[in-house]
C-alpha positions in Angstrom: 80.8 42.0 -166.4 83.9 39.9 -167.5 86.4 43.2 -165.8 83.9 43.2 -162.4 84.3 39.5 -162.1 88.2 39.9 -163.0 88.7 42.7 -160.0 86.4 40.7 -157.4 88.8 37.4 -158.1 92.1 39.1 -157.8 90.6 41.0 -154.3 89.6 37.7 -153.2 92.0 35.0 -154.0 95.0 37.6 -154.4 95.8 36.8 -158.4 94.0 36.8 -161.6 91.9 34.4 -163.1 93.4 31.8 -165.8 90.2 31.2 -167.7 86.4 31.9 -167.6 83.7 29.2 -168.5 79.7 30.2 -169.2 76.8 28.1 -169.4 73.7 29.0 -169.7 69.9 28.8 -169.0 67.4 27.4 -171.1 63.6 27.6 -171.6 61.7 24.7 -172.9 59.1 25.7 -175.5 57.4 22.7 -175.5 57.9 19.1 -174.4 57.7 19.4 -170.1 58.5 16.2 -168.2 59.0 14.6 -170.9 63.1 13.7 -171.4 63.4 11.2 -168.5 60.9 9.3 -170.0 63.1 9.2 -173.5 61.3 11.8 -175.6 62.4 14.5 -177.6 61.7 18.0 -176.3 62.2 21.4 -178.0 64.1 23.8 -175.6 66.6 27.2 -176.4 69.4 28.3 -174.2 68.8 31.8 -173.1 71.2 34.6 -172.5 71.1 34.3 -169.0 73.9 32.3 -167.6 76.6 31.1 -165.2 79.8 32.2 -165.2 83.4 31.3 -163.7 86.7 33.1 -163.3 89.0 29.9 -162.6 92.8 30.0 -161.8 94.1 26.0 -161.3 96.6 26.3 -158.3 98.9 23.3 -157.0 97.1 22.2 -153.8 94.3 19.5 -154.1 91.8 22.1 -153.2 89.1 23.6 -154.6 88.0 27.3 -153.0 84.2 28.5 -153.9 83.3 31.8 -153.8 79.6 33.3 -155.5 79.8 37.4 -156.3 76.2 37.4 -154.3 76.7 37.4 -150.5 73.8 35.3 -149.7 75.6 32.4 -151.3 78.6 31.0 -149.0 82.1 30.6 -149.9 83.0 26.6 -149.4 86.4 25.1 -149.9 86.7 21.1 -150.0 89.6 18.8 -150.7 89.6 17.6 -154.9 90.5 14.2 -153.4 87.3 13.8 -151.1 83.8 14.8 -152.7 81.1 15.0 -150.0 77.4 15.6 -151.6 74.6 16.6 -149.6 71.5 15.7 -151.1 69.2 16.5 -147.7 70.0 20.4 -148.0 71.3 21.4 -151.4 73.0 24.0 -151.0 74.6 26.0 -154.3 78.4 24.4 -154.1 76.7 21.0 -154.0 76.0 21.7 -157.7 79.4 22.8 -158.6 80.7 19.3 -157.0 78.2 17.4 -159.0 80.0 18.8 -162.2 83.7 18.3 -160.4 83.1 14.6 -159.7 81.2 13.5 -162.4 84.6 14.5 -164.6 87.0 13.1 -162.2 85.1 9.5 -162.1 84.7 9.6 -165.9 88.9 10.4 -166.4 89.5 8.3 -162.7 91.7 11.4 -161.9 93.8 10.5 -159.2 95.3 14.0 -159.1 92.6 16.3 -159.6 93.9 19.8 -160.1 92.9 22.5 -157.1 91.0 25.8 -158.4 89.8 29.1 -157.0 86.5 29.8 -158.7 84.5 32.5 -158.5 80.8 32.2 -159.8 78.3 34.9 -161.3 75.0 34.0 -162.2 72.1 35.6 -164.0 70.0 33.1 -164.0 67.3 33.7 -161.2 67.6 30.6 -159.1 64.7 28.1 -158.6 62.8 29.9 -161.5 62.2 27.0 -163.5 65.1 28.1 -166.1 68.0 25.4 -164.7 70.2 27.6 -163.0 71.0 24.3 -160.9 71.6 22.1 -164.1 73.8 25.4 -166.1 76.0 25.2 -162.8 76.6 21.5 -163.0 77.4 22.0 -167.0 80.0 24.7 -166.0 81.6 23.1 -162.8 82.5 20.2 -165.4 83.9 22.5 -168.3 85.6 23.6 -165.8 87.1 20.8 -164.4 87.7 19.5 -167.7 89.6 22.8 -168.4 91.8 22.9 -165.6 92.7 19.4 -165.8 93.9 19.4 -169.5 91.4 16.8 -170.6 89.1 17.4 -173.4 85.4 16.0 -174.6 82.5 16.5 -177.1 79.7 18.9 -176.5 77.5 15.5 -176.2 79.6 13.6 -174.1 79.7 16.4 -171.7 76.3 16.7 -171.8 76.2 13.2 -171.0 78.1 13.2 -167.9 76.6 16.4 -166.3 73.4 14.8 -167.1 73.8 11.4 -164.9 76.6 13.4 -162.0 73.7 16.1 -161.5 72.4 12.8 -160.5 74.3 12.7 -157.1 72.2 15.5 -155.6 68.8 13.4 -155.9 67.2 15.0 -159.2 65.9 12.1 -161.3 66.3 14.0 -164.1 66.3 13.2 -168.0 69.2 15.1 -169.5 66.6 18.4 -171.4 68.6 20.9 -169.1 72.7 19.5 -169.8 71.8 19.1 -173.7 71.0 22.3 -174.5 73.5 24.0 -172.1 76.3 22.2 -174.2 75.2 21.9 -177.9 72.3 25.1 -178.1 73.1 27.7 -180.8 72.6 31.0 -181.2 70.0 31.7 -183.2 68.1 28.8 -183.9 66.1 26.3 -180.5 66.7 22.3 -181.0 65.1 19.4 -181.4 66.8 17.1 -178.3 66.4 13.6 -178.9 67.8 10.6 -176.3 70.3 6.9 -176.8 71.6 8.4 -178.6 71.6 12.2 -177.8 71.3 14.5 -180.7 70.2 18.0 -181.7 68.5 19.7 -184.8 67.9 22.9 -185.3 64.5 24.4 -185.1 64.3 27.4 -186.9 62.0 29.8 -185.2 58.9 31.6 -186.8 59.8 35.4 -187.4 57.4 38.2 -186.0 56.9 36.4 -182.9 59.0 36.8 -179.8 59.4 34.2 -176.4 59.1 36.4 -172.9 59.6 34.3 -170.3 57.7 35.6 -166.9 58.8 34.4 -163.3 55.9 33.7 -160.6 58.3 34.5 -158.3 56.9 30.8 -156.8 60.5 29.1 -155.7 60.7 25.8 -156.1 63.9 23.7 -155.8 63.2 20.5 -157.5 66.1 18.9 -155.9 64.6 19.4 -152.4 61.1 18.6 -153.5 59.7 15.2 -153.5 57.1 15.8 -156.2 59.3 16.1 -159.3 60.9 12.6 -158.3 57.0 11.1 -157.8 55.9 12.3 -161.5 59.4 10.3 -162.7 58.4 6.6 -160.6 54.4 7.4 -161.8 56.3 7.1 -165.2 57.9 4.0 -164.2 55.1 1.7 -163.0 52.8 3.2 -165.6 55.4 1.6 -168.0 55.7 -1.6 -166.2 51.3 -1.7 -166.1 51.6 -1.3 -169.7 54.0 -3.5 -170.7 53.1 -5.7 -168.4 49.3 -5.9 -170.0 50.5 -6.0 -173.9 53.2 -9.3 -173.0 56.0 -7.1 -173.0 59.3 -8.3 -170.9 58.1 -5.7 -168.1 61.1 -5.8 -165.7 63.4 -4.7 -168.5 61.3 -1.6 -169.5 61.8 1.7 -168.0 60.7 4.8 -170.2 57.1 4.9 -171.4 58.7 5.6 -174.6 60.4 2.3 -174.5 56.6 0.4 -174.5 55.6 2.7 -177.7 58.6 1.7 -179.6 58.4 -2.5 -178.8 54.9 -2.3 -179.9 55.8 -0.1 -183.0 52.9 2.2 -183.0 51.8 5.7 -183.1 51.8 8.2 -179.7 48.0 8.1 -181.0 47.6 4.5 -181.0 49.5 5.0 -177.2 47.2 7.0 -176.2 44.4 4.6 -177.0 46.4 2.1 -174.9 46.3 4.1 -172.1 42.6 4.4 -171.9 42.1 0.8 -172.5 44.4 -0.3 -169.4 45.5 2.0 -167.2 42.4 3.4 -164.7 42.4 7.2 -163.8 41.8 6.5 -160.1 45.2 6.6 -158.1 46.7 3.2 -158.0 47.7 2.0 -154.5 50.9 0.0 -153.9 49.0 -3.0 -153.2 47.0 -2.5 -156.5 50.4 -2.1 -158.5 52.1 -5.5 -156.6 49.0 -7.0 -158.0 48.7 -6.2 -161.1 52.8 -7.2 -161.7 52.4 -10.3 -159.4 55.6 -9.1 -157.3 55.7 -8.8 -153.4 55.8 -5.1 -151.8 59.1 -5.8 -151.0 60.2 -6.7 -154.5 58.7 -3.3 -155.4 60.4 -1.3 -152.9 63.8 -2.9 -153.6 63.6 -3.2 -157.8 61.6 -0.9 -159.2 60.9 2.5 -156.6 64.0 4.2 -155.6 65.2 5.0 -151.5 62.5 8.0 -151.2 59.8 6.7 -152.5 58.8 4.5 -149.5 55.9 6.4 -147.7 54.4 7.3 -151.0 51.3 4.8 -151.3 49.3 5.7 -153.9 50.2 6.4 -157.7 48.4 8.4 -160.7 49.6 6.4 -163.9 46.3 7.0 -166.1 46.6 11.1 -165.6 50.8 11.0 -166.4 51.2 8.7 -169.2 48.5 10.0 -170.9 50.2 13.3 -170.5 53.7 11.9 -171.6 52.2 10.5 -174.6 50.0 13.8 -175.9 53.3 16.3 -175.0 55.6 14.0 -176.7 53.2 14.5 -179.9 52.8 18.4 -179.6 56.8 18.3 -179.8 57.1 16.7 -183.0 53.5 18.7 -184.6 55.8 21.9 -183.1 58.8 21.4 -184.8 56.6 20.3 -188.1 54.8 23.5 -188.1 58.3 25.6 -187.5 59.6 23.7 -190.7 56.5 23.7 -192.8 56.0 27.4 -192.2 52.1 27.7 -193.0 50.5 31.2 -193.1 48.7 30.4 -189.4 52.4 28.7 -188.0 51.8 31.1 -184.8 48.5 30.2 -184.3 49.0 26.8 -184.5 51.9 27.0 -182.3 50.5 29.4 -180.0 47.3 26.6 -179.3 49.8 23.9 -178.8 51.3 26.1 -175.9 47.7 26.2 -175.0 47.3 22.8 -174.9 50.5 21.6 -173.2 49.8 24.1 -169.9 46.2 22.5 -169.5 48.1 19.1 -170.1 50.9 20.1 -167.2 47.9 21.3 -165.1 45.3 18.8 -165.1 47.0 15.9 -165.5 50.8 16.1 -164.7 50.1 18.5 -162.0 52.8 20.3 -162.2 51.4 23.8 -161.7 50.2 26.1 -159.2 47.7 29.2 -158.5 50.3 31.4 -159.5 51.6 30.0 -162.7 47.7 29.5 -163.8 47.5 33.4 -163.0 50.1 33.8 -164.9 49.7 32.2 -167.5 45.8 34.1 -168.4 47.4 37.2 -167.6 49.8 36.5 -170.9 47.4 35.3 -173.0 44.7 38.2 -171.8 47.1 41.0 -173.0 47.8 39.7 -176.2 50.3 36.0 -176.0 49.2 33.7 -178.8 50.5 30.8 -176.4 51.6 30.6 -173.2 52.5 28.1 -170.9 54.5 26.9 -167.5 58.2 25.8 -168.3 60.8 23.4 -166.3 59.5 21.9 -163.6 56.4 23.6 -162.7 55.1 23.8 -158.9 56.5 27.4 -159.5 59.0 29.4 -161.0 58.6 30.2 -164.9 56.3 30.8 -167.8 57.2 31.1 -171.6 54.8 33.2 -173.9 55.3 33.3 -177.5 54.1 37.4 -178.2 53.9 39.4 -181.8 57.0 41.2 -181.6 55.0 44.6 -182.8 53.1 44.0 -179.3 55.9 43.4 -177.2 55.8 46.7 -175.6 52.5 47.1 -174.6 52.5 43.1 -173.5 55.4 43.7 -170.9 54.0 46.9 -169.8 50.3 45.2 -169.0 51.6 42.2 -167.4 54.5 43.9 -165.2 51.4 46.1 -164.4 48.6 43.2 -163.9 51.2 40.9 -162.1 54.2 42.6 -160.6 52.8 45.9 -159.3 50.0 44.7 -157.1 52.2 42.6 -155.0 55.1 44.5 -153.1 57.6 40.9 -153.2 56.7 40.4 -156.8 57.5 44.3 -157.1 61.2 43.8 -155.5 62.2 41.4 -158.0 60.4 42.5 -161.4 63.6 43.3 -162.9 64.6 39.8 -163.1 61.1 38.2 -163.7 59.5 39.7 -166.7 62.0 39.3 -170.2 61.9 38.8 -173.6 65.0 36.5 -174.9 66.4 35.4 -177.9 67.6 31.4 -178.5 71.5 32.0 -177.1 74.3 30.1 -177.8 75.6 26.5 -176.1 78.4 26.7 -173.3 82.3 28.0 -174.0 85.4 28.3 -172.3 87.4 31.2 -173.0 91.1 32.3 -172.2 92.4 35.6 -170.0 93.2 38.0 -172.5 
């Protein structure tokens, strides 16, 4: 791969590359829309990946060019970042990455690069291609400018400039890209970031399955909507316990004021949130602010012809997910004799949790997802985003064979798209290492 990606450089910009930088993909076991409200979540980085031939030139420009044809070559000045957030195209990403290292350094000079991308990750599959492009536009822009970072403060930085294309995301996708390990998933906890290792059961193997359902979470409005329900369900809550509501954000900020259990949350929820939607009006009431005051301090730009809220359903899922995280990596530590089954029914429990009350899934994924655990998954559920893309099934590796074989046949072969792109969609994968820059040889 590294010798076709060297020859397609050299034919395109006319030398060879100076350096190559991967990042890659990740599956979340458990733990879905969880981050961006400040909990921990338990993802691996898998094999699939981006990767970048770079050669740093001496104009300010930076020339983009992806080894698939359907993605167009784009060349900008270094000194003038434009980002498109109303059509996100694939370079948009790569500037994300490019800017967020130039505002954290204030590089006046920003070094011009030819770059030439390869990816494996199928796109808008739920497995961050978006968020592994981001991680390696800013490794390489770190590279090629001579500057240098920790895995966690680049992690840090890809996490709020991936910010600049709209995604309200929580920093899941940028943690593991930098600091995953081969070998082993992690335990990714937020202020401050950190990662443990979380040492895998043996004799059971993660096969992730595409529904071949895109969804772009950048152009979607939904994925923003679940982050702002989040919001004002922490505000309602705070709110009704005394708390100083305008200063809290994350649900997970009301649990730890209160200093109780995610059960005792849970409980909370019941008591004061209502599982009908909440209207605006509702909301401005129960905070005793004006509509305005809510549009201009606590919902962002996008959020203003959404009028009615589900805080009940998402906090209560927030709260239950964060808890199957931590009983997860308990179980992979305590190793009991049943650790896959008891893993397996937390899988279980966090898909019904993602469909009936985050509602974050689709037909497909719910397909999907019984087709797994028909032919032989002890758990299986819908990872990243949802409204599409991925699921992760945890399968006895002695049935592995027979499982892909059943689901390519029950899924993929009665449906001429799905058909196309099987090759891509149905794999089993192995916890991969964190992001790297190496050197032409």
């Amino acid at each position: 791969r590294l010798q076709k990606l060297k020859e397609m450089f050299i034919s395109k910009f006319g030398s060879a590359p100076k350096f190559y930088a991967r990042a890659p993909g990740r599956v979340n076991l458990i733990g879905e829309h969880i981050d961006y409200c400040g909990y921990a979540v338990l993802p691996m980085a898998i094999e699939q990946d981006i990767l970048i031939a770079v050669e740093p030139v001496q104009t300010q420009v930076v020339q983009l060019a992806n080894t698939n044809s359907s993605y167009l070559d784009f060349t900008t000045s270094v000194n003038n970042i434009q980002i498109n957030k109303s059509k996100p195209q694939w370079h948009n990403y790569f500037l994300c990455g490019l800017k967020g290292i130039q505002e954290h350094f204030g590089l006046n000079n920003p070094t011009g690069m030819n770059c030439l991308l390869d990816g494996t990750i199928p796109p808008s599959s739920g497995l961050s291609s978006s968020s592994a492009l981001v991680c390696c536009a800013g490794l390489v822009t770190l590279r090629a400018n001579g500057k240098t970072l920790s895995k966690v403060e680049l992690a840090e930085i890809c996490t709020k400039s991936e910010r600049y294309i709209g995604t309200e995301g929580g920093g899941m996708d940028q943690s593991i890209s930098f600091l995953a390990e081969e070998g082993t998933a992690k335990l990714i906890e937020f202020s401050p970031l950190r990662a443990t290792d979380v040492r895998l059961p043996s004799g059971a193997t993660f096969v992730i399955a595409n529904s071949c359902v895109e969804m772009n979470k950048a152009a979607t409005s939904h994925y923003n909507i679940r982050v702002m329900e989040c919001r004002l369900a922490t505000k309602l809550l705070s709110k009704s316990k005394g708390l100083e509501w305008k200063k809290m954000l994350r649900l997970h900020d009301v649990q730890s004021k209160l200093g109780v259990s995610l059960e005792e949350m849970l409980t909370i929820v019941e008591e004061v949130l209502h599982p009908e939607p909440y209207s605006t009006e509702e909301i401005c009431k129960c905070l005793g602010i004006s509509l305005e005051e809510l549009h201009s301090q606590i919902l962002s730009q996008n959020m203003r012809d959404v009028s009615t809220f589900k805080l009940h359903q998402r906090a209560k899922h927030v709260y239950s997910e964060a808890a199957r995280v931590l009983e997860f990596r308990k179980i992979c530590s305590e190793a009991p004799a049943n650790a896959l089954q008891l893993l397996g029914e937390l899988m279980k429990q966090s898909h019904i949790s993602c469909r009936e009350m985050y509602e974050c899934s689709c037909p497909e994924l719910d397909r999907l997802v019984d087709i797994c655990l028909q032919f032989g998954a002890i758990g299986s559920r819908l990872t990243g985003a949802g409204w599409g893309g991925c699921t992760v099934s945890m399968v006895p590796t002695d049935k592995l064979n027979t499982f892909l074989k059943n689901v390519k046949e029950a899924y993929y072969q009665r449906d001429g798209q799905r058909l196309a792109g099987e090759n891509n969609s149905l794999f089993a994968t192995k916890p991969g290492r964190g992001a790297l820059v190496f050197l032409e040889a």
